[in-house]
C-alpha positions as CSV (number, residue, x, y, z in Angstrom):
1,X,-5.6,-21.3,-0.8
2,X,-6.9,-17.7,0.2
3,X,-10.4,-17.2,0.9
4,X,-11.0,-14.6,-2.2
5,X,-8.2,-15.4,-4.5
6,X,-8.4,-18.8,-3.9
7,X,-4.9,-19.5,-6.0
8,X,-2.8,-23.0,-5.1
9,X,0.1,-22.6,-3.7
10,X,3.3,-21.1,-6.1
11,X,0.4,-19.9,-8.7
12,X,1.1,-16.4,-8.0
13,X,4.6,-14.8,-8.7
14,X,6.5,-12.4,-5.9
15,X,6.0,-8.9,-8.2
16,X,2.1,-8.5,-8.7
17,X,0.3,-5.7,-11.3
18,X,-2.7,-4.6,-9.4
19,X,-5.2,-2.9,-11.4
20,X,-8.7,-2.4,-9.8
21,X,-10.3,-3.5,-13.0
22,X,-9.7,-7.2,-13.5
23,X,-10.6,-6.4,-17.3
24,X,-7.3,-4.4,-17.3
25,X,-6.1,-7.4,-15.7
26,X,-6.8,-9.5,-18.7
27,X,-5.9,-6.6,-21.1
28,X,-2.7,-6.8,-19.2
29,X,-1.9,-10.5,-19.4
30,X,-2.9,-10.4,-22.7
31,X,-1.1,-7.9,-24.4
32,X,2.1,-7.5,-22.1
33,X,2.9,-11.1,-20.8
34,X,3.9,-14.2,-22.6
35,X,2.0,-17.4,-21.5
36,X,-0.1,-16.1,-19.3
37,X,-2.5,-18.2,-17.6
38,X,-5.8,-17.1,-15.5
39,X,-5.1,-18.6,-12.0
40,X,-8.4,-17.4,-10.3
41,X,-11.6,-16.2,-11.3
42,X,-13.3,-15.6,-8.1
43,X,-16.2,-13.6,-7.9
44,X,-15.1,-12.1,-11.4
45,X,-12.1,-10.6,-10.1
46,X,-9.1,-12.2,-12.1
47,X,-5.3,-12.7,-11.4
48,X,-3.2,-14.3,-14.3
49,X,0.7,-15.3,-13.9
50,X,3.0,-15.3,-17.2
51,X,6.3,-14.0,-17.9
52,X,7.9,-10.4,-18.8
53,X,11.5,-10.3,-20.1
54,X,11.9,-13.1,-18.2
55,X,10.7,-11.8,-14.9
56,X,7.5,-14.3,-13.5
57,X,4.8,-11.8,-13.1
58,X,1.3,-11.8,-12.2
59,X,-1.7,-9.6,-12.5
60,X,-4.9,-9.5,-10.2
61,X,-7.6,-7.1,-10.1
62,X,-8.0,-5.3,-7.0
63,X,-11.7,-3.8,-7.0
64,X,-12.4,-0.5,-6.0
65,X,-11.8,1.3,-2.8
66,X,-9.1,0.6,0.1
67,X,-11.8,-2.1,1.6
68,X,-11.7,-4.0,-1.3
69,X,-8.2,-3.4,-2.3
70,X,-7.1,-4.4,1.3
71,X,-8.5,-7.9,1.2
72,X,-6.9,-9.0,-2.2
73,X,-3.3,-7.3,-1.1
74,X,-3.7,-8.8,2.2
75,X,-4.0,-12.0,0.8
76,X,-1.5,-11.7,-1.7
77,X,1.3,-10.5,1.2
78,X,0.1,-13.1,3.2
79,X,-1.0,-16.3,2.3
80,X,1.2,-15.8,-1.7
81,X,4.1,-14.4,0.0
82,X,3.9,-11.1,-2.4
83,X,7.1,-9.6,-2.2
84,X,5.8,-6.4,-4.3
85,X,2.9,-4.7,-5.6
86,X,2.7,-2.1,-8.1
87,X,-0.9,-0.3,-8.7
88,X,-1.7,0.8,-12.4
89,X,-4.6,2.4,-11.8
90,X,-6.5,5.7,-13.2
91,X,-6.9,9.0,-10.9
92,X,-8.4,12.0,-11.8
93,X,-6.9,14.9,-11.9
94,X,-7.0,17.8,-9.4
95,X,-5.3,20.4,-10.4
96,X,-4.6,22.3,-14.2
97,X,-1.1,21.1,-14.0
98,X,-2.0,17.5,-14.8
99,X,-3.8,16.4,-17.8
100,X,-5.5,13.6,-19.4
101,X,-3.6,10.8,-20.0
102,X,-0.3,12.1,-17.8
103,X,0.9,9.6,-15.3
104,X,1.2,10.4,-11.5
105,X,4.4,8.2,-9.6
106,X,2.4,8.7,-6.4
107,X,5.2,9.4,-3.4
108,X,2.7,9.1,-0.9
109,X,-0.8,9.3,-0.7
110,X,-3.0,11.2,2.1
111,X,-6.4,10.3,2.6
112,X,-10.2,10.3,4.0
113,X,-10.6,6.9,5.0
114,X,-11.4,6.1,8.3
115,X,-9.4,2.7,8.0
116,X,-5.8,4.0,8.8
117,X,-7.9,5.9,12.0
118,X,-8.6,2.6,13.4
119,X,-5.6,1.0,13.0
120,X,-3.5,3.8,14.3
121,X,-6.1,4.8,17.3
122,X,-6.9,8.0,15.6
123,X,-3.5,9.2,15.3
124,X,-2.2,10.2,11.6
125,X,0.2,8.1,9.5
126,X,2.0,8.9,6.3
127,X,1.6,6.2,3.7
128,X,4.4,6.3,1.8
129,X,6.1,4.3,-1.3
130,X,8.5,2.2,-1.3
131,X,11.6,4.1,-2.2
132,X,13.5,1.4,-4.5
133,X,10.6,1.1,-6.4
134,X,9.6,4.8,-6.6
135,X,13.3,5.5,-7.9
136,X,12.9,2.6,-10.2
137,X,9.8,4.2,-11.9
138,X,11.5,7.4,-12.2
139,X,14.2,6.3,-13.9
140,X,11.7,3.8,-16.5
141,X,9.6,6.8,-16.8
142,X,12.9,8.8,-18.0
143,X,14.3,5.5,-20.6
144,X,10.8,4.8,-21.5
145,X,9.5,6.5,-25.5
146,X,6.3,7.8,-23.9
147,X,3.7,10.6,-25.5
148,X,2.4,11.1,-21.7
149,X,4.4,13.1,-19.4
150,X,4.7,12.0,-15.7
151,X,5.1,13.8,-12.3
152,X,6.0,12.5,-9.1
153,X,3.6,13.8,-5.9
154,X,1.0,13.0,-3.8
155,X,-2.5,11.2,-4.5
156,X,-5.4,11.7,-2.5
157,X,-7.7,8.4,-1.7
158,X,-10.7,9.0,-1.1
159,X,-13.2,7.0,-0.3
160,X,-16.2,8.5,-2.2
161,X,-16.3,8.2,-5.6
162,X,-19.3,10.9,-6.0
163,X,-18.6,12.8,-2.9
164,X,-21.1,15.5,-1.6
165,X,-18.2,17.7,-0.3
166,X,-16.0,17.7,-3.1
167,X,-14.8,21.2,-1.7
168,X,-13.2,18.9,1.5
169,X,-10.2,18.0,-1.4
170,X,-9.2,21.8,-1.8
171,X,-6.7,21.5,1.4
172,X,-5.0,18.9,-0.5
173,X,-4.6,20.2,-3.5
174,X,-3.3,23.6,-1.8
175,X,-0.6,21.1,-0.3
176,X,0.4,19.1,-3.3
177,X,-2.0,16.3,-4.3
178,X,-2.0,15.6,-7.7
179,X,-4.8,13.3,-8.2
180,X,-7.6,11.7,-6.5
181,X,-8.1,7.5,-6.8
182,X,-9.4,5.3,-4.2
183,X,-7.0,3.1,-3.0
184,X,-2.8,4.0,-2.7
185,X,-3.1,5.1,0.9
186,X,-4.2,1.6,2.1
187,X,-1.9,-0.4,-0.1
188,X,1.1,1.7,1.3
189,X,-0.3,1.0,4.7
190,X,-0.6,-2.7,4.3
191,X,3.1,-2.8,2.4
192,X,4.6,-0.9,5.3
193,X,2.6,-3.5,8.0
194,X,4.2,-6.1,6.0
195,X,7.8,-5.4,5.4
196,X,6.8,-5.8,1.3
197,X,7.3,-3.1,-1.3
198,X,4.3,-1.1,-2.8
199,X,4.2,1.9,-5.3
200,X,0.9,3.4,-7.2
201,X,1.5,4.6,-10.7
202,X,-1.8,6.0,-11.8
203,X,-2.9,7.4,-15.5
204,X,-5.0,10.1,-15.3
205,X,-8.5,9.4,-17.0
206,X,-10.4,12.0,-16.1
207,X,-10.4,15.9,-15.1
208,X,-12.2,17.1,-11.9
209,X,-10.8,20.8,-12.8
210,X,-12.1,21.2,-16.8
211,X,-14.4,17.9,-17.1
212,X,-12.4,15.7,-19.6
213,X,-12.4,12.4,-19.8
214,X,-12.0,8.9,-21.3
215,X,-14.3,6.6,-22.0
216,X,-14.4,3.0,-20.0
217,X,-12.4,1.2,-22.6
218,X,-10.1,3.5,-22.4
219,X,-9.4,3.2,-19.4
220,X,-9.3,-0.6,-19.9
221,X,-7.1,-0.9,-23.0
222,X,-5.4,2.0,-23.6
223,X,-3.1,3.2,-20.6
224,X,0.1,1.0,-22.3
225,X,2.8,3.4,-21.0
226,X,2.2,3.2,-17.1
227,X,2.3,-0.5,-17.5
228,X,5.6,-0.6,-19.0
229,X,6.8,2.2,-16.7
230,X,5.4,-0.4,-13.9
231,X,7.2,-3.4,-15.3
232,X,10.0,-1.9,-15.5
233,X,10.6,-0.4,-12.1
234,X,9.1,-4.0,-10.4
235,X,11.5,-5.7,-11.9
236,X,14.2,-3.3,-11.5
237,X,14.9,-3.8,-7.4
């Protein structure tokens, strides 16, 4: 039993959905696996195991940010035996090229956290997905009915949510990020440490570039397609 998860033993299935909402957890369980049950409620942030097509699945929120997302997919790798983690978050959108409601396959995802500095003694790592997984999305994303279009590229993780230099992102964008969300470069990090697969598949909820964007149920209940696309691809390699 992990310290925050706090599951028993073989309560948590090898492919996890990792939303940083644990209410799109539930929405999750609820609406997209069949018997579903809530195996931890821990300070609010639920994880549910059921089935999909036949595939044993769970979902467990994440929180917000790579510290937060780091101690529940730590756990997961470690103490569950996670063999693979697919985020379905939100991101918002950098660039006119996206809008709202497209879905970002994030390749890799750069970043201006200060975590992957300490692990690698200031020296700069590429978090990348996992490349199964990643080709496994594409090819959902392409066999999948879907009013949202996707593109594959870059996220940037950032960990500011309102950020006082907003113009620090503009490098990125100039070099390919799509989106900005809080916590792909960590999970890839973690994955990579671990030998495990990881891929982020994020719906874009809001625009940084013309100010759209949903509202917070929404973004709880309503992003249907990157969960299929996510299913899909997990269950796919």
């Amino acid at each position: 039993m992990s310290t925050h998860i706090a599951a028993q033993p073989g309560q948590i299935a090898p492919i996890v959905l990792f939303p940083g909402d644990p209410l799109r957890a539930k929405w999750i369980a609820e609406n997209f696996l069949d018997d579903a049950e809530l195996y931890s409620e821990t300070r609010g942030m639920l994880g549910f195991t059921g089935t999909w097509e036949g595939h044993r699945i769970s979902v467990q929120g994440s929180g917000m940010g790579q510290p937060s997302m780091a101690i529940y997919a730590s756990e997961l790798f470690e103490e569950y035996d996670v063999q693979t983690i697919v985020r379905v978050g939100s991101c918002g959108a950098l660039t006119e090229k996206l809008k709202v409601r497209d879905i970002v396959i994030a390749n890799g995802a750069c970043t201006d956290s200060g975590i992957n500095r300490v692990r690698f003694h200031g020296l700069d790592y590429a978090p990348v997905a996992d490349f199964g997984l990643l080709r496994a999305a594409v090819e959902a994303s392409e066999a999948e009915p879907s009013d949202s279009a996707v593109h594959v590229g870059l996220l940037f993780s950032s960990d500011q949510f309102y950020s006082t230099r907003p113009e620090l992102t503009e490098p990125f964008v100039q070099h390919g990020a799509l989106g900005v969300e809080m916590e792909a470069a960590g999970l890839y990090t973690l994955a990579a440490f671990h030998g495990r697969r990881a891929l982020a598949i994020c719906t874009v909820s809001d625009h940084i570039v013309t100010g759209e964007q949903t509202t917070a149920q929404e973004r709880e209940q309503t992003f249907g397609d990157m969960i299929r696309i996510a299913l899909r691809a997990a269950t796919s390699v």
